[in-house]
N, C-alpha and C positions, 0 to 999 in steps of 0.2 A: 462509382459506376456499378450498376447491376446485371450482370451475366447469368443465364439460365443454362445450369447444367443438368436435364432432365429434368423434374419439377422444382428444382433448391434454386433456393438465390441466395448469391455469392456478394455479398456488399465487398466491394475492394477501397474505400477508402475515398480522398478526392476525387473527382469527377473527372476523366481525361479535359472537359470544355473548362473548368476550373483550372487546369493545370495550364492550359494555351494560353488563358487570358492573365494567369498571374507570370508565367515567365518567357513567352513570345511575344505577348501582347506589351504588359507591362517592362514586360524586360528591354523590351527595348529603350528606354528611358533610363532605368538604375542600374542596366550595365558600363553608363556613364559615369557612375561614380564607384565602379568595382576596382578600377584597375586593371593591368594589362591580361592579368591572370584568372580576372573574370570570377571569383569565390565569393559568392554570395552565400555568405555562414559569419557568427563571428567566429574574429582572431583571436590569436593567443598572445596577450601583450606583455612586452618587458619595458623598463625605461631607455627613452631615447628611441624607440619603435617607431617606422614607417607604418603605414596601411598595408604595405607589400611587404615589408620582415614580418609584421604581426602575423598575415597568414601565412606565409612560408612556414612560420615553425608549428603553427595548428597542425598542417598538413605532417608535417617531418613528426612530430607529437605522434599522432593516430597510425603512422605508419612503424615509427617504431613500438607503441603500443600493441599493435596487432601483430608483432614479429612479421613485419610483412618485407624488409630489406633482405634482397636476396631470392623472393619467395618465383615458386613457378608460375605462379593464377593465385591473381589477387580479385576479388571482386568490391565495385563502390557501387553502393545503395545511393541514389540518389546523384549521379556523376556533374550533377549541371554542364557547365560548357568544358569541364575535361580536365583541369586543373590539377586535379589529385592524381588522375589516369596518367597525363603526362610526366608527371612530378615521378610517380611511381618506375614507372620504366625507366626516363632520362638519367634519374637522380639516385633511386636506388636500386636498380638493378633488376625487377619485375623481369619477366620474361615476359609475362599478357596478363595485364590489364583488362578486364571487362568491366563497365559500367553501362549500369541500368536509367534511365530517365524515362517518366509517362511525356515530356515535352520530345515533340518531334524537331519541333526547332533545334535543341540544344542536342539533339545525338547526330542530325542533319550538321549544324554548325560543324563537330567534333571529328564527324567521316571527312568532312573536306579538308580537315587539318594535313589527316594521312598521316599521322603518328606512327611510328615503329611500335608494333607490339599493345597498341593501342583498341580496344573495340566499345563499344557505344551501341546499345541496341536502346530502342524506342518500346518500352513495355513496364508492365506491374511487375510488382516485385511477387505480385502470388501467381503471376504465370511464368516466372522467370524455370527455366529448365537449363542447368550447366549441363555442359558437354563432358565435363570432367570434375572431378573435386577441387576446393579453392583451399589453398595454403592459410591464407587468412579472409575477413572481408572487414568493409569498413564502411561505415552510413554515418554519416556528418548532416544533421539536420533533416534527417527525411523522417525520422518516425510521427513529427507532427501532420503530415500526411495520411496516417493508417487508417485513422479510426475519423478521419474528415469532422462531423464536426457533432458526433455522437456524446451526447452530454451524459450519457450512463457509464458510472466509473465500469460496472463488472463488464458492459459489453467493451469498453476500451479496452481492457487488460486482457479479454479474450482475442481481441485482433492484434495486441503485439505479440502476444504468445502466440499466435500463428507464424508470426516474424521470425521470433523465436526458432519456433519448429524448423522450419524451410533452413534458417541458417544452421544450425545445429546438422541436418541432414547434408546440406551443401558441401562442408566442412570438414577437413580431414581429423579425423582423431588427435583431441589436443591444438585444434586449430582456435586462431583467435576472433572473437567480433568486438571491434573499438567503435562506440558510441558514441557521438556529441547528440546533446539534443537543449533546445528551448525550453525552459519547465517552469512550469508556475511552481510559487510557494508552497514548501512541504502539507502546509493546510489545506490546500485545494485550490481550484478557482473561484469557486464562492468565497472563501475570505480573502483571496487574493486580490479581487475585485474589491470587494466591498467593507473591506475593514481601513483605518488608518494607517498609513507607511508603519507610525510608530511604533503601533501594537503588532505588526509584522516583523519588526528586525527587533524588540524585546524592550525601546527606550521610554515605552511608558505603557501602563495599565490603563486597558481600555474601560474596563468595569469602573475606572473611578473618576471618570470624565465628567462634567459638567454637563447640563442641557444644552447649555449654548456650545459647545464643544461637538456634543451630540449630535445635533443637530448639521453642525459643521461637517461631520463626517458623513451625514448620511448622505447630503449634498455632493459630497467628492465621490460615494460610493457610485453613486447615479450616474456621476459625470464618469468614472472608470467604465461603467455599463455604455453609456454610448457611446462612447470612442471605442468600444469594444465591439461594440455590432458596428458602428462604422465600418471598421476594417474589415470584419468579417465579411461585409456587403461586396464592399469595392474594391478592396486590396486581395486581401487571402480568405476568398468564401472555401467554405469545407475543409477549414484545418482548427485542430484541437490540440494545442500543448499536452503534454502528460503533466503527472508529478516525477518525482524520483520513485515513489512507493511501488509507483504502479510499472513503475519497467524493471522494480527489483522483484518485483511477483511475479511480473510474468515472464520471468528469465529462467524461474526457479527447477530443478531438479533438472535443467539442459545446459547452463551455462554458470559455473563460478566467477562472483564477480571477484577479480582480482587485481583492480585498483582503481580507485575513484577520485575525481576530484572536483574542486567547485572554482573558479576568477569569477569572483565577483564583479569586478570593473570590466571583463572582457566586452560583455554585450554591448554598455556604456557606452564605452570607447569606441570601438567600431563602429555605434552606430553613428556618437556625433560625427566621423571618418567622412562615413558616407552622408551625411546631411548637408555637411558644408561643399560634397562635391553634386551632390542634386541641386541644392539652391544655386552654385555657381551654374550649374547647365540646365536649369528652368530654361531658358528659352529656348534651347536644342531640343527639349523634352516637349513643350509646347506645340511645336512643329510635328514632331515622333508620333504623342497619343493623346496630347489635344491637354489643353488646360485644366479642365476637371481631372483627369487623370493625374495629372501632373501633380494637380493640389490636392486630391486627395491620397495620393501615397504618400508626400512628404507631413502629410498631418498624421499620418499612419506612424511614420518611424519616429517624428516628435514625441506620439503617444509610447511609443514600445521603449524611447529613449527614457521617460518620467517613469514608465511600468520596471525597468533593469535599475535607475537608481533609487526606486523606493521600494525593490527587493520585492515586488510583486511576481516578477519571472525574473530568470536568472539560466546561466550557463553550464551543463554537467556534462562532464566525461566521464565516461564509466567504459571498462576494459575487461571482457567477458572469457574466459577459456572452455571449450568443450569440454564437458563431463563424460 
């Protein structure tokens, strides 16, 4: 969306009409296969894991990451339908919970809960204005949203370092900001796209391939390119993965990172979760947002399930302390 403040224009990221059509539009369909607690992110899996312990401990993760048990004002970037907000009060002890969402659906859904201690405003995260300082904050999948679907690394690192800034300012001295985000391959999305699984997780040298090898790849690379603007199109237009590099630069000289980590299987895992509960509810969904809909988000997360197990994206937690 672009806002004129005196002659500047403010790019903020996805689109608000982007943000309705992927999670009140759409949403209406794949929160059929979220579970009762509605966390559309992935989980954090152990063995023997439900769908529902898997997130529970994401959540309990990022909350004790950000030292947020206990805390007075906690803020969630990105709240979807409330999950974390609740979790946060009920379970450990928040005194207020605020979370931000651009979906009016999902902060509409969150008011009618009536939560204790609970708040949910419908806004950007660059106009967001606390009433007070936050103890900790926490953003679980929303930094793929900032920079929408801006394919210049420098201008992306310059809009999460805006993120940055805001959190850093929002923040008490010493206060935390715990990260999850979707990321493409340390190499970029160009070779994440476009190279072979192999020569991305290190099981074979791509310079000493064959033509017919060659050849094979470029074919796959193509096929990753479409299935990649497919989604873009239909499912998630105006959203751009980061790297890791690029949220460790633009965190720099406001946040120390102080603890990181990688589940490689998490994305995987959650997504076959949710695939198997979409295809059981195609026909609830059919009904919901009509067929095409329906068929092209589950080709969407087929595609995102084959891009997490051939290490094309993949899952990062990174856990920041004010400087």
């Amino acid at each position: 969306m672009h806002v004129r403040r005196g002659s500047r224009r403010t790019y903020k990221g996805t689109s608000p009409e982007a943000i309705v059509r992927q999670y009140d539009y759409l949403g209406n369909f794949y929160r059929l296969a979220l579970g009762p607690d509605l966390v559309f992110s992935y989980a954090m899996w152990q063995e023997d894991d439900t769908l529902e312990s898997a997130q529970l401990r994401k959540l309990d993760y990022h909350v004790d990451a950000a030292r947020a048990v206990g805390a007075h004002r906690v803020l969630d970037v990105g709240c979807g339908w409330g999950s974390l907000l609740r979790r946060l009060v009920e379970t450990h002890r928040v005194e207020h919970a605020v979370g931000i969402t651009m979906s009016p659906g999902q902060a509409a859904w969150i008011g009618e809960r009536h939560w204790p201690g609970c708040e949910a405003r419908a806004e950007n995260w660059y106009d967001h204005q606390p009433e007070a300082p936050y103890d900790a904050i926490i953003a679980i999948e929303a930094i793929e949203h900032f920079a929408g679907n801006t394919v210049s690394r420098a201008k992306r690192v310059a809009r999460y370092r805006e993120f940055f800034e805001r959190c850093h300012a929002w923040l008490r001295p010493g206060g935390r900001l715990a990260l999850q985000a979707n990321t493409w391959h340390d190499r970029g999305w160009v070779a994440a796209m476009l190279l072979p699984s192999q020569a991305l997780t290190g099981t074979e040298h791509f310079g000493g391939r064959s033509g017919a090898h060659l050849v094979e790849a470029a074919f796959g690379g193509l096929r990753n390119l479409r299935e990649g603007m497919h989604a873009s199109r239909k499912v998630f237009p105006e959203m751009f993965l980061p790297t890791r590099s690029e949220i460790a630069q633009a965190s720099q000289d406001l946040f120390a990172l102080v603890d990181e980590r990688r589940d490689a299987e998490d994305g995987a895992l959650t997504i076959q979760a949710w695939l198997e509960r979409l295809e059981a509810n195609r026909g609830r969904g059919n009904k919901l947002v009509g067929p095409q809909a329906v068929s092209d988000l589950i080709r969407e997360q087929r595609t995102s399930l084959r891009f997490h197990r051939e290490r094309r994206i993949g899952v990062i937690r990174m856990t920041f302390e004010s400087t």
